[in-house]
C-alpha positions as CSV (number, residue, x, y, z in Angstrom):
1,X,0.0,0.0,0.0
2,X,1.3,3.3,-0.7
3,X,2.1,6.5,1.6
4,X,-0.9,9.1,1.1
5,X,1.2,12.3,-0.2
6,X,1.2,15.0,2.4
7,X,1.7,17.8,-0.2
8,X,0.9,17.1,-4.0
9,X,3.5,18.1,-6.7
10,X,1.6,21.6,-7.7
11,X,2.3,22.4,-3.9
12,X,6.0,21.3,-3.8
13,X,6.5,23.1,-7.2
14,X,5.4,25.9,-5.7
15,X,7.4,25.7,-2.9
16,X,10.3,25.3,-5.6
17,X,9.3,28.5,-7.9
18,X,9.5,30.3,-4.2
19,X,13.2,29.2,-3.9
20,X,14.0,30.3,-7.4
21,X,12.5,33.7,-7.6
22,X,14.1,34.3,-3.7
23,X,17.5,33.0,-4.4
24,X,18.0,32.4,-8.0
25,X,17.7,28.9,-10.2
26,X,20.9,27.9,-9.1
27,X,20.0,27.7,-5.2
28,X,17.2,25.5,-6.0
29,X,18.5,22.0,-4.3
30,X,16.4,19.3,-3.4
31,X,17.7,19.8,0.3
32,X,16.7,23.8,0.3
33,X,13.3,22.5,-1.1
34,X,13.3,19.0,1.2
35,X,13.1,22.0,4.0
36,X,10.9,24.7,2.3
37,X,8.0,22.0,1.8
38,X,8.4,19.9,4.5
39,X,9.6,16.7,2.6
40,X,12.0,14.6,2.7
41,X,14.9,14.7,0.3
42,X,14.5,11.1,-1.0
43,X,11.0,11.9,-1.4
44,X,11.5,14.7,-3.9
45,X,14.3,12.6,-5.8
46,X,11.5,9.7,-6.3
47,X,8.9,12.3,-7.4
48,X,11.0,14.1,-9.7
49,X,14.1,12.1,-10.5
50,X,17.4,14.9,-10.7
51,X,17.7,18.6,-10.3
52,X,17.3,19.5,-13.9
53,X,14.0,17.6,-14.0
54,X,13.2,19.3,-11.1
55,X,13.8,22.2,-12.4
56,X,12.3,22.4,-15.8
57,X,9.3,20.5,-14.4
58,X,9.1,23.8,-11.7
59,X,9.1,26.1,-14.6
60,X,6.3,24.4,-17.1
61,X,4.0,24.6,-13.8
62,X,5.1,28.3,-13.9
63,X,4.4,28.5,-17.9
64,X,0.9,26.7,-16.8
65,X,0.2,29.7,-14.7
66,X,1.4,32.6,-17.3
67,X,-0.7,31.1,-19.9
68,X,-3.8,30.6,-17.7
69,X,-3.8,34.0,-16.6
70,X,-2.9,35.6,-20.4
71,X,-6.2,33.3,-21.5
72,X,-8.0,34.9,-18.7
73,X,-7.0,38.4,-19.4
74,X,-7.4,38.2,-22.9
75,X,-11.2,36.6,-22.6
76,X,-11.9,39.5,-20.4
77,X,-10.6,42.5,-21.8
78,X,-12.7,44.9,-24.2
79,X,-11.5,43.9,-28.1
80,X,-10.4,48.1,-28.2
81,X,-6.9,49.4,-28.5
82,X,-7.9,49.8,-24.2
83,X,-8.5,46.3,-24.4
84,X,-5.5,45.4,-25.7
85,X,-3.5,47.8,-23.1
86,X,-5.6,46.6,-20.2
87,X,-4.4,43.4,-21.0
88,X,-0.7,43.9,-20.9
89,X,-0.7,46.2,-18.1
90,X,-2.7,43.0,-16.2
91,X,0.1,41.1,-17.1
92,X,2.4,43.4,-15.7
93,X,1.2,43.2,-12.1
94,X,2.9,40.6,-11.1
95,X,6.4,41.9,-11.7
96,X,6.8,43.5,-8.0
97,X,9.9,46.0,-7.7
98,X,13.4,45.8,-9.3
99,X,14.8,43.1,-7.6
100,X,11.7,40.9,-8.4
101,X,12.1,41.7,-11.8
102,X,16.2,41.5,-11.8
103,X,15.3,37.9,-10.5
104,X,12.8,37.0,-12.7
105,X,15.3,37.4,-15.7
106,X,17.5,34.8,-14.0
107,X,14.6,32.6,-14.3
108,X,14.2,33.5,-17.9
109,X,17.6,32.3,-18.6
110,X,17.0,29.0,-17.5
111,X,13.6,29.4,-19.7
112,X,16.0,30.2,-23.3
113,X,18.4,27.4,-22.1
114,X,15.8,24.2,-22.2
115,X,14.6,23.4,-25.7
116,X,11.0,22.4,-23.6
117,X,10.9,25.7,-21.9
118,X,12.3,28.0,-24.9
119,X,8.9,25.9,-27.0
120,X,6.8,27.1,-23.9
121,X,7.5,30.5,-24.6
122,X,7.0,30.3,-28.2
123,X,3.9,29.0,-27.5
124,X,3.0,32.1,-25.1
125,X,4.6,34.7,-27.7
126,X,1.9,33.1,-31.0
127,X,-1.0,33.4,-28.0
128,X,-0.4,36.6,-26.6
129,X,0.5,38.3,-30.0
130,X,-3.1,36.8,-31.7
131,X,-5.0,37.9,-28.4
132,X,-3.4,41.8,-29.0
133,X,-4.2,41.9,-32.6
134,X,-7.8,41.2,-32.2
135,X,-7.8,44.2,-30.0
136,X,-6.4,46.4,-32.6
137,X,-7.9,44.6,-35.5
138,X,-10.4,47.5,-35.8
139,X,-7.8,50.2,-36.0
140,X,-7.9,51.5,-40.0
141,X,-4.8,50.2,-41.3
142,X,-3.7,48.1,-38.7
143,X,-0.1,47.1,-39.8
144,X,0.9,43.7,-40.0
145,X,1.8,41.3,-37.2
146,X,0.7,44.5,-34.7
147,X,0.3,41.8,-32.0
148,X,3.7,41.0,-32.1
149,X,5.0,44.5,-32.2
150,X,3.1,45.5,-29.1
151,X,3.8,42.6,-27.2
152,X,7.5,43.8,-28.4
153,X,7.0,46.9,-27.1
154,X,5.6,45.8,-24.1
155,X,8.4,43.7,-23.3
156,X,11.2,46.7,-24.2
157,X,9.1,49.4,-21.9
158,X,9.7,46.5,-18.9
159,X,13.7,46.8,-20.2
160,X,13.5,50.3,-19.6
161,X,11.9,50.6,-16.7
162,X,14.5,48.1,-14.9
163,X,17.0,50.6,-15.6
164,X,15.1,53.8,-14.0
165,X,12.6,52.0,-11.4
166,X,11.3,55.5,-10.0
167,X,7.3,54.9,-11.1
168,X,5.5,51.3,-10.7
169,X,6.5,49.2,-13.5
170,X,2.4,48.8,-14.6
171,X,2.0,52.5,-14.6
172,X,4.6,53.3,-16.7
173,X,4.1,50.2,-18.8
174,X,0.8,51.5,-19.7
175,X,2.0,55.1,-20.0
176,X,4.1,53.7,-22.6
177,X,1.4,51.3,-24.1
178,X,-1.0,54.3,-24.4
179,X,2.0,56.3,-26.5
180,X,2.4,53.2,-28.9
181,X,-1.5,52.9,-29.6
182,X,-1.6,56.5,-30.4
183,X,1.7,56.4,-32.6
184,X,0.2,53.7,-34.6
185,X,-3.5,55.1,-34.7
186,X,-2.1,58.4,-35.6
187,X,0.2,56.8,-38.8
188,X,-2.8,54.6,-39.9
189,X,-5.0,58.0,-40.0
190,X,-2.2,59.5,-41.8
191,X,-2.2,57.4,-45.1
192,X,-3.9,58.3,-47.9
């Protein structure tokens, strides 16, 4: 008969994600999670085999949650250029301050090193772009792949931000968002 498990693997990879966003991918040991969960080490080892399975297995659960709350945002948002902002400023809530985000790009590493992850976010990129273009699909002129070149932009204004943290990172994400939308609104209105 087996053991009933005292903490199922969405709770221990949680635990795990904790570990790499407060110390970075590299601190994340079975024995630093054996004592963050309340597990045994051998336990882990049998649930999830070596560190590097550990680890990627850690950051699909955290790929599970991006995309569920992008679905989310992007069945719930207005299909308006607002929408489309509203959207990727939700999306930008979860970033916290500078060290947050400085940490999350350490964990982004570890996403552009595994073949499995890297996929992941490929998959996220193709979702997120389609959900921002049928936002702006009504603006005249829309230019092609506009999706992709907001979620582009959306990524460079986090870039910038890290660099001069003084404002929330969602306000002046959308400050910026808001700028883009009108840029491209006001060359579409521009052409003949």
């Amino acid at each position: 008969m087996t053991r009933p498990k005292t903490k199922s693997d969405e709770q221990v990879l949680e635990a795990a994600l904790g570990l790499i966003h407060e110390h970075g991918p590299e601190a994340l040991t079975f024995e630093r999670l054996a004592k963050a969960c309340g597990l045994s080490g051998a336990t882990l080892v049998q649930r999830f085999g070596n560190k590097a399975q550990l680890k990627q297995r850690t950051l699909l659960q955290a790929w599970d949650g991006l995309d569920a709350k992008t679905r989310e945002l992007a069945a719930t948002v207005p299909k308006t250029p607002a929408g489309a902002i509203e959207l990727l400023v939700g999306l930008s809530q979860g970033y916290g301050g500078i060290e947050a985000y400085a940490e999350g790009l350490l964990v982004l590493r570890e996403d552009l090193r595994d073949p499995v992850l890297r996929a992941r976010g490929g998959a996220w990129k193709a979702f997120l772009s389609e959900a921002l273009a049928a936002c702006l699909a009504g603006t005249p002129d829309t230019p092609r792949d506009i999706g992709l070149l907001m979620a582009s932009h959306w990524q460079g204004s986090l870039l910038w931000w890290s660099f001069d943290p003084t404002i929330e990172v969602a306000t002046y994400v959308e400050e910026g968002l808001k700028c883009f939308v009108a840029a491209i609104t006001k060359t579409a209105a521009r052409k003949p």
